[in-house]
N, CA and C atoms as a LAMMPS dump frame, in Angstrom:
ITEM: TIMESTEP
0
ITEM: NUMBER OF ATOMS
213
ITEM: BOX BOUNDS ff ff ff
-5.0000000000000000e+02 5.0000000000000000e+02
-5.0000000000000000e+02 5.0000000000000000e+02
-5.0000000000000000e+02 5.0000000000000000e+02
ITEM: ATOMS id mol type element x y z
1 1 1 N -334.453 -1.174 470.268
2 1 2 C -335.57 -1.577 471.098
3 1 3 C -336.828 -1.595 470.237
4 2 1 N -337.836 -2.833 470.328
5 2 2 C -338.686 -2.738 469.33
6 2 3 C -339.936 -1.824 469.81
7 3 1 N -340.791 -0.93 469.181
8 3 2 C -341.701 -0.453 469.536
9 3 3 C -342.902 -1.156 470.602
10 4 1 N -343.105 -0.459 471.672
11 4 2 C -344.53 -1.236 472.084
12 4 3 C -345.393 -0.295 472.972
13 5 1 N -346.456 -0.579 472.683
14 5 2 C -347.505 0.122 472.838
15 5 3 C -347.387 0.123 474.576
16 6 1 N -347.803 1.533 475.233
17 6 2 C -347.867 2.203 476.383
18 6 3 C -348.927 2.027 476.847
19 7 1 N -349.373 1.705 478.062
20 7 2 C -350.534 0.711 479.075
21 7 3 C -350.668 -0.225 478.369
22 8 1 N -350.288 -1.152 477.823
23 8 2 C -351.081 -2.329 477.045
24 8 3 C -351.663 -3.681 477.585
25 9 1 N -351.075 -3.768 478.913
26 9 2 C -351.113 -5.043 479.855
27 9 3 C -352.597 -4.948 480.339
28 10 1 N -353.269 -5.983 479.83
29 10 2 C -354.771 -6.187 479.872
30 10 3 C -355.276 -6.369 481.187
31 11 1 N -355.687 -6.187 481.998
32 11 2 C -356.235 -6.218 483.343
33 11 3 C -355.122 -5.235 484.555
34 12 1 N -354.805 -4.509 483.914
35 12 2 C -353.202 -3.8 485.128
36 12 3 C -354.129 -2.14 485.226
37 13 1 N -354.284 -1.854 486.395
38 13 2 C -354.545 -0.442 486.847
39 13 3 C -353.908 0.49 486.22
40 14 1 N -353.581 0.84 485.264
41 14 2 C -352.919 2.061 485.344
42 14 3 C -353.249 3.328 485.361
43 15 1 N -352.47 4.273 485.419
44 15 2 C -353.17 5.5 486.322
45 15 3 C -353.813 6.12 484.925
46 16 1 N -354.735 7.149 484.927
47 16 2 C -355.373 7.863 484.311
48 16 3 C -354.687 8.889 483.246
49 17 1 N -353.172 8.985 483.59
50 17 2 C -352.189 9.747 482.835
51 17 3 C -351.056 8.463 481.778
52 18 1 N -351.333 7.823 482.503
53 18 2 C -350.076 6.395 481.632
54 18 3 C -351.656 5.975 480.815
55 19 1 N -352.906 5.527 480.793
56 19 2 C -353.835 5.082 480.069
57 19 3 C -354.018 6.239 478.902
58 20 1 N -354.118 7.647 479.427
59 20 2 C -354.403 8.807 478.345
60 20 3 C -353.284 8.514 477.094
61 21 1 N -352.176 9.001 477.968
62 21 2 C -350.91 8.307 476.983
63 21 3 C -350.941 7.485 475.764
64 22 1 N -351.164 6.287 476.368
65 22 2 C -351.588 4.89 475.554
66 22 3 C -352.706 5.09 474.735
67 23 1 N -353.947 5.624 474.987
68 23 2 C -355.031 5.324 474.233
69 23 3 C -354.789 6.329 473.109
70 24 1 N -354.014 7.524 473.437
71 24 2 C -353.624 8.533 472.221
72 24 3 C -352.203 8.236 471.455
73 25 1 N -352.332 6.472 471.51
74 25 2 C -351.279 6.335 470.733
75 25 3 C -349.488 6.041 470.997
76 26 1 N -349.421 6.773 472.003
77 26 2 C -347.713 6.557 472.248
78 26 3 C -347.347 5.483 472.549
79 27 1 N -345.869 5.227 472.187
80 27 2 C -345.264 4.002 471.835
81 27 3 C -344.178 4.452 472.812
82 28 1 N -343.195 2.975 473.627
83 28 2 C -342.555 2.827 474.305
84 28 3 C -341.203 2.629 473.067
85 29 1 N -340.007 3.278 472.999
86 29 2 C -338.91 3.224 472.046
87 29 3 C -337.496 3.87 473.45
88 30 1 N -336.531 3.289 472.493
89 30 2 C -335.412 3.574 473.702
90 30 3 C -335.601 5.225 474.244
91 31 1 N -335.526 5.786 473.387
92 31 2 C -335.338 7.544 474.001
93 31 3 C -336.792 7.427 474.51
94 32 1 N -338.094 7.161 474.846
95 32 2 C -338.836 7.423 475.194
96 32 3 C -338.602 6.69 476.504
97 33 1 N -338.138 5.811 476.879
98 33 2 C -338.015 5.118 478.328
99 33 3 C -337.235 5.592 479.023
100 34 1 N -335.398 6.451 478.245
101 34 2 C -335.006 6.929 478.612
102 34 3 C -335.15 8.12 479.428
103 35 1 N -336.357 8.888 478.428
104 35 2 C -336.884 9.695 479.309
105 35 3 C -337.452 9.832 479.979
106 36 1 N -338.379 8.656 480.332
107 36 2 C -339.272 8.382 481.592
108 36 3 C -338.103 7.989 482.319
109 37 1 N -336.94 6.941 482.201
110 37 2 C -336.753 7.088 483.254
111 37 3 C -335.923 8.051 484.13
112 38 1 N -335.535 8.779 483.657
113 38 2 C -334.501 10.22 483.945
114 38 3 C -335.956 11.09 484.991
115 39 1 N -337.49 11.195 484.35
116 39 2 C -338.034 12.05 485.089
117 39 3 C -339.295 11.71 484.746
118 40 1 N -340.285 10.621 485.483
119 40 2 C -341.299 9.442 485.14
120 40 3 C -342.45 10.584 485.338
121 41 1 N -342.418 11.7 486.241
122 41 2 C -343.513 12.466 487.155
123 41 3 C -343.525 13.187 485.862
124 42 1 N -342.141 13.92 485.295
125 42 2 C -342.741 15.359 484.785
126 42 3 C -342.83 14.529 482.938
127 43 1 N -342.844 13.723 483.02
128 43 2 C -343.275 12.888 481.252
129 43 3 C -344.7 12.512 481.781
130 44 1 N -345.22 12.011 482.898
131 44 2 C -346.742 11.394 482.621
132 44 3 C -347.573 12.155 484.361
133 45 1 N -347.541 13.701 484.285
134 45 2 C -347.912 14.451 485.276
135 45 3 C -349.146 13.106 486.042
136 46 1 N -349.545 13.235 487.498
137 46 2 C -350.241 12.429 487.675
138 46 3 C -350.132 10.948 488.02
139 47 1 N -349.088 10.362 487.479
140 47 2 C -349.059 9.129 487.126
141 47 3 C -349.039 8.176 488.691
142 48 1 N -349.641 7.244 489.06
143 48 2 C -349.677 6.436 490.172
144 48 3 C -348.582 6.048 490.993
145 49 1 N -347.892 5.695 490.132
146 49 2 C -346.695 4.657 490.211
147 49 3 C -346.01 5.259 491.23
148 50 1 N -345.227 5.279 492.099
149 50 2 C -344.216 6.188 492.243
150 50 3 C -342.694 5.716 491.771
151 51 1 N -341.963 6.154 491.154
152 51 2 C -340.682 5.586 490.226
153 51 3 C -340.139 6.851 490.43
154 52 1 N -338.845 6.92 490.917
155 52 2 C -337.514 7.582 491.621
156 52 3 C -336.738 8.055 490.212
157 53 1 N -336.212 8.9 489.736
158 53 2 C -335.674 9.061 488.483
159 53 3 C -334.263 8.264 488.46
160 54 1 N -333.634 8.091 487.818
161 54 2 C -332.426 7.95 487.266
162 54 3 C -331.739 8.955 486.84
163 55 1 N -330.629 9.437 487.528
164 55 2 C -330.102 10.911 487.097
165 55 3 C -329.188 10.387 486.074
166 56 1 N -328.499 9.796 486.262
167 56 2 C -326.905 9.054 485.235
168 56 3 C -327.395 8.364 483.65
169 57 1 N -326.992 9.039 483.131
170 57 2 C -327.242 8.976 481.521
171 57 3 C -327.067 7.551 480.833
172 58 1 N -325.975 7.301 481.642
173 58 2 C -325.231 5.588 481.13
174 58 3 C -326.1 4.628 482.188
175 59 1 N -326.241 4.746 483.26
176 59 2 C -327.294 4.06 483.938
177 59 3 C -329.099 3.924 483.36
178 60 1 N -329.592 5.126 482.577
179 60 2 C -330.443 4.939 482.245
180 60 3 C -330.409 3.814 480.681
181 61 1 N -329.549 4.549 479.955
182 61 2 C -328.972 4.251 478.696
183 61 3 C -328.873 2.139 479.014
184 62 1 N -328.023 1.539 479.709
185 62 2 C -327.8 0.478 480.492
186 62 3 C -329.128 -0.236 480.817
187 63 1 N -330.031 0.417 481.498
188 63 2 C -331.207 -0.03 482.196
189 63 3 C -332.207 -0.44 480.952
190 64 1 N -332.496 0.505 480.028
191 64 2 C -333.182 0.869 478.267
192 64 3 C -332.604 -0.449 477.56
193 65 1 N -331.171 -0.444 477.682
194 65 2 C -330.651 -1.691 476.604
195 65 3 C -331.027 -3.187 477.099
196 66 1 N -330.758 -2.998 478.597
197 66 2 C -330.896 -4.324 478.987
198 66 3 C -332.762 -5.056 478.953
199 67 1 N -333.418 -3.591 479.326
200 67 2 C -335.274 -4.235 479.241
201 67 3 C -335.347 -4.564 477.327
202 68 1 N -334.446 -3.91 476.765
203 68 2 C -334.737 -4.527 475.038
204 68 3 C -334.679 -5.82 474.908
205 69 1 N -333.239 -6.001 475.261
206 69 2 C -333.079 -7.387 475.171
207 69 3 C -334.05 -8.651 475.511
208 70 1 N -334.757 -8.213 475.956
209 70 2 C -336.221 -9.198 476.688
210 70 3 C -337.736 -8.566 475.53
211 71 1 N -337.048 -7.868 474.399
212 71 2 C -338.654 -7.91 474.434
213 71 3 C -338.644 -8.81 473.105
């Protein structure tokens, strides 16, 4: 998965914890999505969105490979 920068979408709300994130740098990479998506609340405390975790390892793993393929 190629690296990409976290809040980057120019005019998009994002919450005050996904922008902190981003402006200090962090990068979106497979194990990092993985782990948002397994547990989105306790990786970006705060965060707006509301996003349901993914408990299943191969479902997240699956979900990670397939958003690569698009970038």
């Amino acid at each position: 998965m190629p690296r990409a920068d976290l809040a980057e979408l120019a005019g998009f709300a994002y919450s005050p914890a996904l922008r902190a994130a981003g402006d200090g740098g962090l990068v979106w990479d497979q194990a990092r999505l993985e782990r948002f998506l397994a547990d989105p609340e306790g990786m970006f405390p705060g965060m707006w969105m509301s996003y349901p975790r993914i408990r299943s390892a191969d479902e997240r793993r699956a979900l990670a490979t397939f958003i690569a393929a698009y970038e």
